[in-house]
C-alpha positions in Angstrom: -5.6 -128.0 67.6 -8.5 -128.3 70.4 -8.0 -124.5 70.9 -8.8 -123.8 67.1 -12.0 -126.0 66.7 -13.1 -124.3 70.1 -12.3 -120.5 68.5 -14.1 -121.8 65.3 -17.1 -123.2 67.5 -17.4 -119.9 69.3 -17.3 -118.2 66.2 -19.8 -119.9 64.6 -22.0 -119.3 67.7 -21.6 -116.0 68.0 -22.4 -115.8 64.1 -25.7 -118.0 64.9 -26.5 -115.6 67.5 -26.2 -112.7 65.8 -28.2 -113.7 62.3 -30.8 -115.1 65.3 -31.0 -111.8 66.9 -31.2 -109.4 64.0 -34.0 -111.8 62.4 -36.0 -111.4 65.5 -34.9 -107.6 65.4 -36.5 -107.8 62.0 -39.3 -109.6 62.9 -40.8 -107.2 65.9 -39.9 -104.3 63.3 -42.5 -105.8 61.0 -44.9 -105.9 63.0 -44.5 -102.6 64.4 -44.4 -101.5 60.8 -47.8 -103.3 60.0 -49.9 -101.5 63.2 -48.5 -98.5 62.7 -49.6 -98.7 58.4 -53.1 -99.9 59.7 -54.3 -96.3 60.3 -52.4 -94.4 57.8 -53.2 -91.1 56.7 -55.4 -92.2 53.7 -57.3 -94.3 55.8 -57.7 -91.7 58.1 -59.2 -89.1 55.5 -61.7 -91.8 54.3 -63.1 -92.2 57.1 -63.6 -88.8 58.1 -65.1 -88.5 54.8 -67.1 -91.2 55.1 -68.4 -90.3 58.8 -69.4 -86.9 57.3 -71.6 -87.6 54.7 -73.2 -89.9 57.3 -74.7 -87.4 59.3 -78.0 -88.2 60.4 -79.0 -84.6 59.3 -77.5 -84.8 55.8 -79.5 -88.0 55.1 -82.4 -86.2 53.9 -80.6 -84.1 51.1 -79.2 -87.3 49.2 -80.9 -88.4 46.3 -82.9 -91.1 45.9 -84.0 -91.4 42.7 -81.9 -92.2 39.1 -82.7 -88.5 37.7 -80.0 -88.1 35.3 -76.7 -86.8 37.5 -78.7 -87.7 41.2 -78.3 -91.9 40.8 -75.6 -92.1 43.4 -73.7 -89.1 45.1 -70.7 -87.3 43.5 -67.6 -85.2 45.5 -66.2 -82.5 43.6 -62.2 -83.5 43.9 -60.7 -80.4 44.7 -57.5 -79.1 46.9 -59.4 -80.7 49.9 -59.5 -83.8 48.4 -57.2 -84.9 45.4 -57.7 -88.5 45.3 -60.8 -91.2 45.1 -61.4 -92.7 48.1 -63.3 -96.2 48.6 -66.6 -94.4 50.3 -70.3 -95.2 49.6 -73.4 -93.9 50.2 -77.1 -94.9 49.1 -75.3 -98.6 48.6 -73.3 -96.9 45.3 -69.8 -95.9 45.1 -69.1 -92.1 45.8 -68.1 -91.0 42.4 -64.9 -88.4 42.4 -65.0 -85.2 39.5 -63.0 -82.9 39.0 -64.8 -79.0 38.4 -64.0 -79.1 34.9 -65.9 -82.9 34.4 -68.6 -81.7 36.7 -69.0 -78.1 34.7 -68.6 -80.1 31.2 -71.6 -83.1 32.1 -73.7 -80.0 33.3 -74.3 -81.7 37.0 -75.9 -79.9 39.2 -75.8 -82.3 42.6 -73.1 -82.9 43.8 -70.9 -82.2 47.2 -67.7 -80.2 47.5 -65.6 -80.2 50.6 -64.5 -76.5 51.5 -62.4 -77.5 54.5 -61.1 -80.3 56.0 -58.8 -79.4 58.9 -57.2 -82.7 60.6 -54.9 -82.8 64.0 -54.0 -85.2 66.0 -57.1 -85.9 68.1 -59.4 -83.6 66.4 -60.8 -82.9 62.9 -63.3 -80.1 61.3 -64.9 -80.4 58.0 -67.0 -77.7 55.9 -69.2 -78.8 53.1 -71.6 -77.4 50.8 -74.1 -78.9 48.5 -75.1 -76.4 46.4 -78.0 -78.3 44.2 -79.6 -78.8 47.9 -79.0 -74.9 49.2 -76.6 -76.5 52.1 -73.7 -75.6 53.9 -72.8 -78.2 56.8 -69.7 -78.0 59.6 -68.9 -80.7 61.8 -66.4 -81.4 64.5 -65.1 -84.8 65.1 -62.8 -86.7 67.6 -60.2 -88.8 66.9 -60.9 -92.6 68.4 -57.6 -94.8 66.7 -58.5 -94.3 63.1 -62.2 -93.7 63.6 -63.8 -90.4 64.5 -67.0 -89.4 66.5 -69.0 -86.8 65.3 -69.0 -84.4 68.0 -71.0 -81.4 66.4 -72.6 -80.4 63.5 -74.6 -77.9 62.1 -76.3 -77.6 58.8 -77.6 -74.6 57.6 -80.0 -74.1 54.6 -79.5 -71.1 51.9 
C-alpha cells in the first residue's frame, strides 16, 4: 500500500514537473517571439521609407503650401510599395495612390519609389519626383530596425 501512494506521489511529481517545464518552455518562447516581431519586415520598410523622404537634401522639394494636390505629400503605391504605411512628413500623413487615383484626380506632385532593394545589413532606394524634376538614390545601413543614410545623390532634370 505505501509502495502505491509513493508511485502515485512520484507520478504526480513528475506530471507537476513536466506542465512546470513546458510552461516555462512556453514562456521564454514568447518572448523570443515578441523581440524577434519587434523589427519585422513591415517595420523595416517604414522606416526606410521614412528615413528617405527625410533627406536633408529632399527637404527643399516638399510642398509647403495647400495648393490643391501639394497640402501634404503623396507616394504613388506601386510594385515597390503595395501597402500604406504609417509615415509623415510636413506634420501630415503620407497619403498612398495608386497610378490610376493619381492619373484620375489629375495630381501632378507626388513621389514614386522606382527601387527599393533591401538585404540584410544594407538597403538602396531610387525615387523620382517628377512635379519637382528629381531623381534621388540613397544607400543606407542597417542599425537593428533603423537605417543610416549612408549616401545620397539627387539629381535635377
Amino acid at each position: 500500500m505505501v509502495r502505491i501512494i509513493l508511485n502515485i506521489l512520484l507520478i504526480a511529481l513528475i506530471l507537476f514537473f513536466c506542465i512546470r517545464v513546458n510552461k516555462s518552455i512556453s514562456l521564454s518562447s514568447n518572448i523570443v517571439n515578441t523581440e524577434n516581431q519587434i523589427c519585422t519586415d513591415s517595420l523595416l520598410m517604414q522606416n526606410l521609407l521614412q528615413k528617405t523622404l527625410d533627406i536633408k537634401e529632399l527637404q527643399q522639394y516638399y510642398p509647403v503650401d495647400e495648393v490643391k494636390d501639394r497640402g501634404c505629400l503623396i507616394l504613388m503605391k506601386n510594385e515597390m510599395i503595395l501597402k500604406e504605411y504609417d509615415l509623415k512628413k510636413m506634420g501630415k500623413n503620407v497619403v498612398f495612390l495608386s497610378r490610376e487615383e493619381i492619373k484620375q484626380k489629375e495630381i501632378t506632385a507626388y513621389i514614386e519609389f522606382t527601387k527599393i532593394q533591401l538585404e540584410d545589413n544594407a538597403s538602396s532606394v531610387t525615387l523620382i519626383y517628377p512635379t519637382q524634376g528629381i531623381y534621388c538614390r540613397a544607400t543606407f545601413d542597417r542599425k537593428e530596425c533603423s537605417w543610416i543614410l549612408k549616401v545620397s545623390e539627387i539629381i535635377e532634370r
